[in-house]
N, C-alpha and C positions, 0 to 999 in steps of 0.2 A: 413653339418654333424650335427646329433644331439648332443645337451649337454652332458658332463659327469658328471654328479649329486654325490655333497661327501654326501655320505648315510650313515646314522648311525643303528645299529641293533642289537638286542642283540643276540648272537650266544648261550646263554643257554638256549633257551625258548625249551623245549620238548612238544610240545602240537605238534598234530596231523598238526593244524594251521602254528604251529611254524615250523615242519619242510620241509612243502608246499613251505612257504616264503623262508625258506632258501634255496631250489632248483628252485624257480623261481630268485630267488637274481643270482644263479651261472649262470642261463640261461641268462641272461641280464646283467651278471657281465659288456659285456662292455661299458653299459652304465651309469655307476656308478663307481666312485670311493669310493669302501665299506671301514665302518673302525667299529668294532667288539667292541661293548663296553663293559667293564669288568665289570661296577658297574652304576648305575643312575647318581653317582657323575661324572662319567669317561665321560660318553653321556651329562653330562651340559658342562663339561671342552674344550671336544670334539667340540660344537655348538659353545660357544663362540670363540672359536680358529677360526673357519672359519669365523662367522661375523667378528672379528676383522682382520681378512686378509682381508675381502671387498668382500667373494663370496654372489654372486646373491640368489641361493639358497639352503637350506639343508633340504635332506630329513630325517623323520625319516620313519623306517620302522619299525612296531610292534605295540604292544597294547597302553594303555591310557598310562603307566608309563612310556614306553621308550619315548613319545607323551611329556610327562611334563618336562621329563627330558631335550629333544630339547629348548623347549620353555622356561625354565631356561635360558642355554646358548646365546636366539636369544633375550631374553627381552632387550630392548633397543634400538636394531641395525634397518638398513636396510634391514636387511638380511629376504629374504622370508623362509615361512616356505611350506615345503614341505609333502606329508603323501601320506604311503602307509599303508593302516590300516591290520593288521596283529592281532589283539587282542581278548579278549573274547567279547567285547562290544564295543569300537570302536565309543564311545559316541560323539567326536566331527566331525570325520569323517560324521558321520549321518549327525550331528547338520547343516556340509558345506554343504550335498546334495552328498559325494562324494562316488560311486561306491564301498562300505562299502566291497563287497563280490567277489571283480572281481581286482585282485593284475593287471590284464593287460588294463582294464580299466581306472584303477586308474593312472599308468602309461602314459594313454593318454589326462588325463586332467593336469596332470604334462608338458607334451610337447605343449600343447595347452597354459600356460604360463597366463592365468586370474590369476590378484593378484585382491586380496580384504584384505585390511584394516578392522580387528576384535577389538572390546576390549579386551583390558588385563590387569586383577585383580592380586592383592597382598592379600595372606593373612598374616601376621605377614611376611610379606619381600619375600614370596613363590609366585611367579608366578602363574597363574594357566586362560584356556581359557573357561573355559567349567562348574565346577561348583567347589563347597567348602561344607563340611558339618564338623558341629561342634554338639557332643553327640552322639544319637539313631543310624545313618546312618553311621558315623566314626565308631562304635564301635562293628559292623557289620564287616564291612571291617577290623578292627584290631583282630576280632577274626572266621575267615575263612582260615582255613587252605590252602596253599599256591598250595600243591597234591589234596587236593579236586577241587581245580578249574581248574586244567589242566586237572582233569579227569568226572567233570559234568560241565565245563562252570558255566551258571548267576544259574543252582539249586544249585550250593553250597552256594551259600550265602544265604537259607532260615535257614537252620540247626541252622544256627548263629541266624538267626532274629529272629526265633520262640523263645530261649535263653534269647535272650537280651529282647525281649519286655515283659518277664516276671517279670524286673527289673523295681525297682524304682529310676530313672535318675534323678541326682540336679538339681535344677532352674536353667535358667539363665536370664540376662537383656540384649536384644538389643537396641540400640542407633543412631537413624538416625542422620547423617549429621546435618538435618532439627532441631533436637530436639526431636524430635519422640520417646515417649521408647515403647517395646513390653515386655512381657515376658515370657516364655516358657521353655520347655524342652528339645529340642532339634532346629537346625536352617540349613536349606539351602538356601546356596545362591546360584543364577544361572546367570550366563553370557548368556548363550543360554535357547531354550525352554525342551531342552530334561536332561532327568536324565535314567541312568542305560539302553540304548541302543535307544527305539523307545516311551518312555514314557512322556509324554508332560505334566510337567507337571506345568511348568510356563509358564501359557498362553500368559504372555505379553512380556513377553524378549526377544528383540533383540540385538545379541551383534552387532552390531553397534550404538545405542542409546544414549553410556555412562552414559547409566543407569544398574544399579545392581538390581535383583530382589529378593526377601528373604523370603522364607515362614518360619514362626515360628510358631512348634504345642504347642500349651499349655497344652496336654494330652498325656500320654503315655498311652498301653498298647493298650486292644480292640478298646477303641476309638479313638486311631492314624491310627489303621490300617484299620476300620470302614471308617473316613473319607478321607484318602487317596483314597481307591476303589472307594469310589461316589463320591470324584473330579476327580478320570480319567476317571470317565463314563459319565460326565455330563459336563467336562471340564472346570468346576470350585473348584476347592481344596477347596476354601474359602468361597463359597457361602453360605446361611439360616444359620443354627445352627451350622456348622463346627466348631472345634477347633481349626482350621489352621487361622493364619493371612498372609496375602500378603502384603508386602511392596517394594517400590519401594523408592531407593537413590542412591548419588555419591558412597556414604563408610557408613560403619557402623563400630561399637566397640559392641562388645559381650563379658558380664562379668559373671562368671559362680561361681556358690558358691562354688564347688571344681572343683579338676584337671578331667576334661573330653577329650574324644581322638577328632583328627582332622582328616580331609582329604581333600583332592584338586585333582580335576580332579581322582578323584577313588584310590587314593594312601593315603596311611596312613603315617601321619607326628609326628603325636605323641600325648603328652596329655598337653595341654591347660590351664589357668585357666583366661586366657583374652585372645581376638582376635584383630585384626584389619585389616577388610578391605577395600584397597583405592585402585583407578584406577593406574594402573603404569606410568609412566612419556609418555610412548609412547606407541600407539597401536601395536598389529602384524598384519607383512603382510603375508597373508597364501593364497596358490596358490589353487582356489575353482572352483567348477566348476560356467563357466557363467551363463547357466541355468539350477539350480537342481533340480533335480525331487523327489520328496515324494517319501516313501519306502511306501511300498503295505499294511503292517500294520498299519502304520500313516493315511493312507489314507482312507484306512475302516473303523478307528475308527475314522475318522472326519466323515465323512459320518454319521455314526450310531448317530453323537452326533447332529449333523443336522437335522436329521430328525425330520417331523413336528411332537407335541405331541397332541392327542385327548385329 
């Protein structure tokens, strides 16, 4: 007999997405034992509750936040982590290889049962598998209306950017482990290579390395967004003249001259005026597919960046 998977999901989501999943969820209710979470806090409460009972696995089903809020509850444990990606972007999903666009798919690399062992980052005590941003990119996501995105998906979020990068953003100092400082305006850090769906844009990150990767821009405005574009076309952010630095460490601390917004894993946590992040005491174990295949846009723009130049 197959397994009955306790799946957590959120039953408010109204996107077109959202209520696919939740008529695939009733089709396969009996394979799951579904539980409806009321709030982000309610889906951590929820995860920890079953790793602390000792189940195998917990799925979540939904976007990046219902995603974060699981792996809240499972940091620490044994306990695998499961996904059925239902979201606007769906970043770590990508990141594993997993059938991002196929809910029955995804389903069958859940029953196929490969665990792989991921890094997991802390930022100020917040969990998170996938990435963290502190200034420019936080403050985007703190101000994209919640109805704009369930009704344009990843274009709402320019409305905001074009907005914010008109702004003049405080300093801040990053701090490696090493002794390393940087400093800049805004900072992500990346556990995997992708950022905001199929965008690569930490070339060297693997989250299995237990290493953290950190681009810091030291420019706002055109020439952030300037060199952004010709590091995902050339697949080096950081390369000649760029204003982007790359770094590579265990943890770092980020001190900001005022209170700036945060975010992890694509969720907005609030406003800041010091960071810390460190690897969490224990990795997670996330149920991935054995052999994942590149998504058709990853793949074309490796190619493109491949090619030989005259």
């Amino acid at each position: 007999m197959a397994n009955r998977y306790p799946l957590i999901f959120n039953p408010s989501a109204r996107s077109q997405r959202g209520r696919r999943t939740l008529r695939f969820l009733m089709t396969h209710a009996q394979r799951f034992a579904l539980y409806a979470s009321q709030s982000a806090e309610d889906a951590v409460d929820l995860a920890r509750s079953f790793a602390e009972r000792g189940e195998p696995i917990v799925v979540a089903a939904g976007g990046d936040g219902t995603l974060n809020a699981v792996v809240q509850g499972l940091a620490g444990s044994s306990t695998a982590l499961g996904v059925l990606p239902a979201g606007t972007m769906n970043v770590f999903a990508r990141e594993l290889g997993l059938p991002h666009a196929s809910l029955r798919r995804s389903l069958d690399v859940l029953d196929a049962g490969y665990v792989k062992e991921v890094d997991l980052y802390e930022a100020n005590g917040h969990a998170f598998v996938q990435m963290a941003g502190v200034g420019l990119d936080a403050q985007v996501i703190e101000e994209t209306d919640s109805e704009a995105k369930k009704m344009f998906g990843p274009m709402a979020y320019l409305t905001a950017a074009v907005r914010v990068l008109g702004e003049r953003p405080p300093k801040m100092r990053v701090i490696c482990d090493d002794g390393r400082v940087e400093e800049g305006v805004c900072v992500l850090a990346g556990n995997g290579s992708l950022y905001g769906g199929q965008l690569k844009l930490f070339r060297k990150a693997d989250n299995m390395d237990e290493m953290l990767d950190a681009l810091v821009f030291t420019e706002a405005g055109y020439k952030l967004v300037l060199d952004s574009v010709r590091g995902l076309a050339t697949g080096a952010i950081d390369a000649g003249n760029s204003s982007v630095n790359y770094l590579q460490a265990r943890s770092f601390k980020i001190e900001c001259e005022s209170s700036v917004p945060m975010e992890v894993d694509g969720e907005f946590l609030g406003r800041v005026s010091e960071v810390r992040i460190d690897p969490a005491e224990r990795k997670l174990r996330v149920i991935a597919p054995e052999n994942p295949k590149e998504g058709i846009f990853a793949s074309v723009l490796q190619t493109l960046i491949n090619l030989p130049r005259k």
